[in-house]
C-alpha positions as CSV (number, residue, x, y, z in Angstrom):
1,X,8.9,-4.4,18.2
2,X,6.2,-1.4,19.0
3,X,4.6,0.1,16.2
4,X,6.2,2.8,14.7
5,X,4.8,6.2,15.7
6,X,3.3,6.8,12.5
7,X,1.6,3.2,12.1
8,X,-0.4,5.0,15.3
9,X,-1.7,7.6,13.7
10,X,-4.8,8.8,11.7
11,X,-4.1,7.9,8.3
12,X,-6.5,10.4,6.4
13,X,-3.6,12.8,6.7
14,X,-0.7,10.2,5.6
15,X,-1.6,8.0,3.0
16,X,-2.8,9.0,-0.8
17,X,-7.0,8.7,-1.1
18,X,-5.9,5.2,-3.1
19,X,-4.9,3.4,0.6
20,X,-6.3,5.4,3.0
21,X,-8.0,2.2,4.3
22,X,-4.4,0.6,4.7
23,X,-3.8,-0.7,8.2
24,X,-0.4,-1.8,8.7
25,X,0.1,-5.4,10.3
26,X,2.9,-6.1,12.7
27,X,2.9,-10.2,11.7
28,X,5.4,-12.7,11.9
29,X,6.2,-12.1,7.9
30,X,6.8,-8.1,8.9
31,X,9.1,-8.6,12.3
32,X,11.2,-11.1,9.7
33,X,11.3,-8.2,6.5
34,X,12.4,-6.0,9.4
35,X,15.3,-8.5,10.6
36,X,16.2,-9.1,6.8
37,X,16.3,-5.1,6.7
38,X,18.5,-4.3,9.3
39,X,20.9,-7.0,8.5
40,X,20.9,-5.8,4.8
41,X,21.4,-2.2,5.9
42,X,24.8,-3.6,7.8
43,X,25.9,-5.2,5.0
44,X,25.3,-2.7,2.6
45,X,27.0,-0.4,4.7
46,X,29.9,-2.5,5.0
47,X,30.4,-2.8,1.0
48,X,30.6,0.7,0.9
49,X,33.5,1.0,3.2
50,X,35.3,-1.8,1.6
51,X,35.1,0.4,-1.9
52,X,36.0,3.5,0.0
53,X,38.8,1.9,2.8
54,X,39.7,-1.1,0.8
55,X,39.5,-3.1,4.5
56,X,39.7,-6.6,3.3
57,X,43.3,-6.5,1.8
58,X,45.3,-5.2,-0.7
59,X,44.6,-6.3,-4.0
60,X,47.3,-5.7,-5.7
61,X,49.2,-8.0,-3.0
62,X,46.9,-11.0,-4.2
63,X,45.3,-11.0,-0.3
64,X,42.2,-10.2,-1.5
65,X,39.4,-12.8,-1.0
66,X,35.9,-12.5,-3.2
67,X,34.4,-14.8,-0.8
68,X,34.8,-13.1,2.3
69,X,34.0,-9.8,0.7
70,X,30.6,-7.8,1.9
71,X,29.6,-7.8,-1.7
72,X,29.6,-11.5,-1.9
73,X,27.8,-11.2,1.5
74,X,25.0,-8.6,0.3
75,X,24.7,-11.0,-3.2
76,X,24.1,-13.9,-0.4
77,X,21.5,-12.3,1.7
78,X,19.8,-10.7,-1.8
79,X,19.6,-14.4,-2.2
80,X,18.0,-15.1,1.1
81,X,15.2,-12.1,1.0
82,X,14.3,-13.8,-2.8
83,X,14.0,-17.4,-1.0
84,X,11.6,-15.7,1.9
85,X,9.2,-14.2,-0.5
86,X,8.9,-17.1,-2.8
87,X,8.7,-19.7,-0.5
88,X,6.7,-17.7,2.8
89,X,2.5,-19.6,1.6
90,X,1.2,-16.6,3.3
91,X,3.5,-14.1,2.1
92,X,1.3,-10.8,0.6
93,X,2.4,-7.6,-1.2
94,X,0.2,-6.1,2.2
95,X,3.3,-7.3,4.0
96,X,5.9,-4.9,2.2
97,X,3.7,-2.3,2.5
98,X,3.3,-2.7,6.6
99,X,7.0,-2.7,6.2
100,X,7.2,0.6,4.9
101,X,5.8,2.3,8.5
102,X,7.7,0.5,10.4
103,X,11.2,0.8,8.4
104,X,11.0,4.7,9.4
105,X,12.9,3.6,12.5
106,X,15.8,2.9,10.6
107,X,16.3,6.2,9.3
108,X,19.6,7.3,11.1
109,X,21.6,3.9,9.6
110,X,24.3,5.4,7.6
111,X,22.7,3.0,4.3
112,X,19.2,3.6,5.2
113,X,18.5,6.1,1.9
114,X,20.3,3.0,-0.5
115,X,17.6,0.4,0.9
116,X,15.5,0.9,-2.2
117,X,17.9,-2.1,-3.4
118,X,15.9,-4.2,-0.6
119,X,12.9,-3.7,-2.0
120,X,13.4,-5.9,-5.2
121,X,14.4,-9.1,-4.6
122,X,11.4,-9.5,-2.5
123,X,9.1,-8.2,-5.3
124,X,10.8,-9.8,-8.1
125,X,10.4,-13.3,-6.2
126,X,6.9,-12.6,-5.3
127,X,5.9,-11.4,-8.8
128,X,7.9,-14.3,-10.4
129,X,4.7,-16.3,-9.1
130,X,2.1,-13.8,-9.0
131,X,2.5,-12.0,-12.0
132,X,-0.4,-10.0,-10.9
133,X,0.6,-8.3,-7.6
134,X,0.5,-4.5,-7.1
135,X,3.3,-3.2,-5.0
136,X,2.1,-0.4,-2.7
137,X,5.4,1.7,-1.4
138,X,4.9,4.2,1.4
139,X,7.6,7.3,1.5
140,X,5.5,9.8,2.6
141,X,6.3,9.9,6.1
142,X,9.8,9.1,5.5
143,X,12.0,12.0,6.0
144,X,15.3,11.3,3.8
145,X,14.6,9.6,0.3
146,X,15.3,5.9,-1.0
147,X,17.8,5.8,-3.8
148,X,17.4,3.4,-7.2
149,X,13.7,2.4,-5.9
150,X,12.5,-0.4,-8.4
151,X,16.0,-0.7,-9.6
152,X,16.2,-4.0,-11.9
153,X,12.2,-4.5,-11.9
154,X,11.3,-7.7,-13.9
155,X,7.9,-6.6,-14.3
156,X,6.4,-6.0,-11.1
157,X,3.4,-2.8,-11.0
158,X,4.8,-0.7,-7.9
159,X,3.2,2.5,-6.7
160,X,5.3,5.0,-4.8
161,X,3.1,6.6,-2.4
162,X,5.7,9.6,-1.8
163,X,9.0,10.6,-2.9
164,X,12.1,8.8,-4.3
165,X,15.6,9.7,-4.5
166,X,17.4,9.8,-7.0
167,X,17.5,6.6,-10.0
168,X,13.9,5.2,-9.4
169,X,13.6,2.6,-12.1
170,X,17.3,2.4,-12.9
171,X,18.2,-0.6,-15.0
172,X,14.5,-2.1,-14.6
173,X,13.5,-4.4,-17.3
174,X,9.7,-4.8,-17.9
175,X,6.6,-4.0,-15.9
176,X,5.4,0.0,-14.0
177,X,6.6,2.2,-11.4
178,X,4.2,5.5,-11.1
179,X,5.2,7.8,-8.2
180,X,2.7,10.3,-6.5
181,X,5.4,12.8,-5.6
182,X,8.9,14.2,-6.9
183,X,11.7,12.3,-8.1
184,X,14.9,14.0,-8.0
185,X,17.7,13.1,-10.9
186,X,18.6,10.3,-13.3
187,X,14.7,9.3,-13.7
188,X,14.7,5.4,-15.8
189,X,18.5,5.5,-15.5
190,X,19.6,2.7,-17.9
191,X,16.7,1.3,-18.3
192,X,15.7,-1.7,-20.8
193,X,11.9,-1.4,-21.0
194,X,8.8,-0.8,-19.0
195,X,6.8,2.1,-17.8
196,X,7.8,4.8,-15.4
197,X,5.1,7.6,-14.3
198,X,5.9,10.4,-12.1
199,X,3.1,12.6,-11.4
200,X,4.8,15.6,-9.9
201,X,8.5,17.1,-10.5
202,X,11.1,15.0,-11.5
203,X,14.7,15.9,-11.2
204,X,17.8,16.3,-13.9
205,X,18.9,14.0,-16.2
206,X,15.7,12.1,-17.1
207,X,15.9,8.9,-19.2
208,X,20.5,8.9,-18.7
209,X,21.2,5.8,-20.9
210,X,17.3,5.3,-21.1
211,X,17.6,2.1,-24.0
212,X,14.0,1.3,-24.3
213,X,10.7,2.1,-22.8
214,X,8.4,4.9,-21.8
215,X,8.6,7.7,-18.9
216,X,5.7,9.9,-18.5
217,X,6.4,13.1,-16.9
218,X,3.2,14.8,-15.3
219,X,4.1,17.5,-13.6
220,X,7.6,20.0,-13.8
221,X,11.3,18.4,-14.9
222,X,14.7,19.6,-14.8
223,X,16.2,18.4,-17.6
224,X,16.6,15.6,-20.3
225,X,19.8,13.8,-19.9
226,X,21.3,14.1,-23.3
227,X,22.7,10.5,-23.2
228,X,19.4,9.2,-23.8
229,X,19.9,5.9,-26.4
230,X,16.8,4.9,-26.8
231,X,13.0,4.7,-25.5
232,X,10.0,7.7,-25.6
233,X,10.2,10.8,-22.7
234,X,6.8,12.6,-22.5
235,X,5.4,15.4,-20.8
236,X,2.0,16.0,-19.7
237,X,1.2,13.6,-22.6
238,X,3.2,14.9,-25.0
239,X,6.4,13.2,-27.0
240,X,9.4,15.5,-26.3
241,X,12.2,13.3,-26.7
């Protein structure tokens, strides 16, 4: 696979003064994260049209088999992309991040903007024997956003270099997520615990079933969700809910 057009240019432009000195590596861990992408894209996209189509059998007619479902599938391959990062020796968090300019490519897939679902099972398994990795996400030059990025995070320190989507940190557990950029809604979505930064706007509906936990607002917000259990909100440093 050629390097993406972006992985070709200047960075000083691209990249947040942190990375700048980042040069992404098209290795044999990369090419397979981008094989494991596309076929997790197809089979995300597939669940979706089972939920919307129901194209696997009527369930109410008992024909309906879990096993052969694209859920079961997508829980498989979550699965496979855990195995990979825990048991690859040479396996980095320099990898995902190469990733990241070359996954741009994939931008017209019909799941592409859910993908921030991939992301975790490779950093969860990585972390699980690291403990103290630092996750370097590039969005930047990515023109649609990732949905749900850092979604179930067991205590992994990711920085989002870039914007998100909507639910960055839903349902995460322990550890940090700080994104350099906006956010749009449901900011910490259901959250347990852990740390969520965003350092420029965030969207509506911060903290929606936030249980526990901290999200630091540094820049503008739309609103506080006011389903909020649990946990601290503040703002430029400040407690506001």
């Amino acid at each position: 696979m050629n390097l993406s057009k972006i992985a070709k240019e200047e960075y000083s432009g691209i990249l947040p003064a942190e990375i700048t000195t980042f040069k992404p590596q098209e290795n044999e861990n990369v090419l397979t994260l981008l094989t494991l992408l596309k076929e997790w894209l197809d089979v995300s996209y597939g669940n979706v049209m089972e939920y919307q189509y129901d194209k696997i059998g009527d369930y109410s007619m008992g024909s309906y088999n879990p096993a052969k479902s694209a859920a079961h599938r997508l829980t498989l391959l979550c699965d496979k992309i855990g195995s990979f990062a825990k048991e690859t020796k040479d396996f980095t968090p320099e990898d995902i991040t190469s990733l990241c300019f070359f996954m741009s490519d994939f931008q017209d897939h019909p799941s592409f903007e859910s993908c921030g679902e991939f992301f975790m099972p490779l950093i969860n398994a990585h972390h699980s024997q690291t403990k103290n990795s630092v996750y370097n996400i590039i969005t930047k030059h990515i023109d649609k956003k990732i949905h749900v990025l850092g979604k179930r995070n067991a205590g992994a320190t990711i920085h989002v270099h870039g914007d998100v989507g909507h639910g960055v940190g839903e349902e995460m557990y322990n550890g940090t997520i700080i994104v350099y950029g906006n956010a749009e809604e449901r900011v910490g979505s259901s959250m347990n615990d852990g740390i969520i930064i965003i350092q420029n706007h965030a969207g509506e509906d911060v903290g929606t079933f936030m249980k526990n936990g901290r999200i630091d607002l540094n820049g503008t917000y739309q609103s506080i969700s006011r389903y909020k259990i649990g946990g601290e909100i503040y703002w430029k440093g400040k407690k506001i809910k």
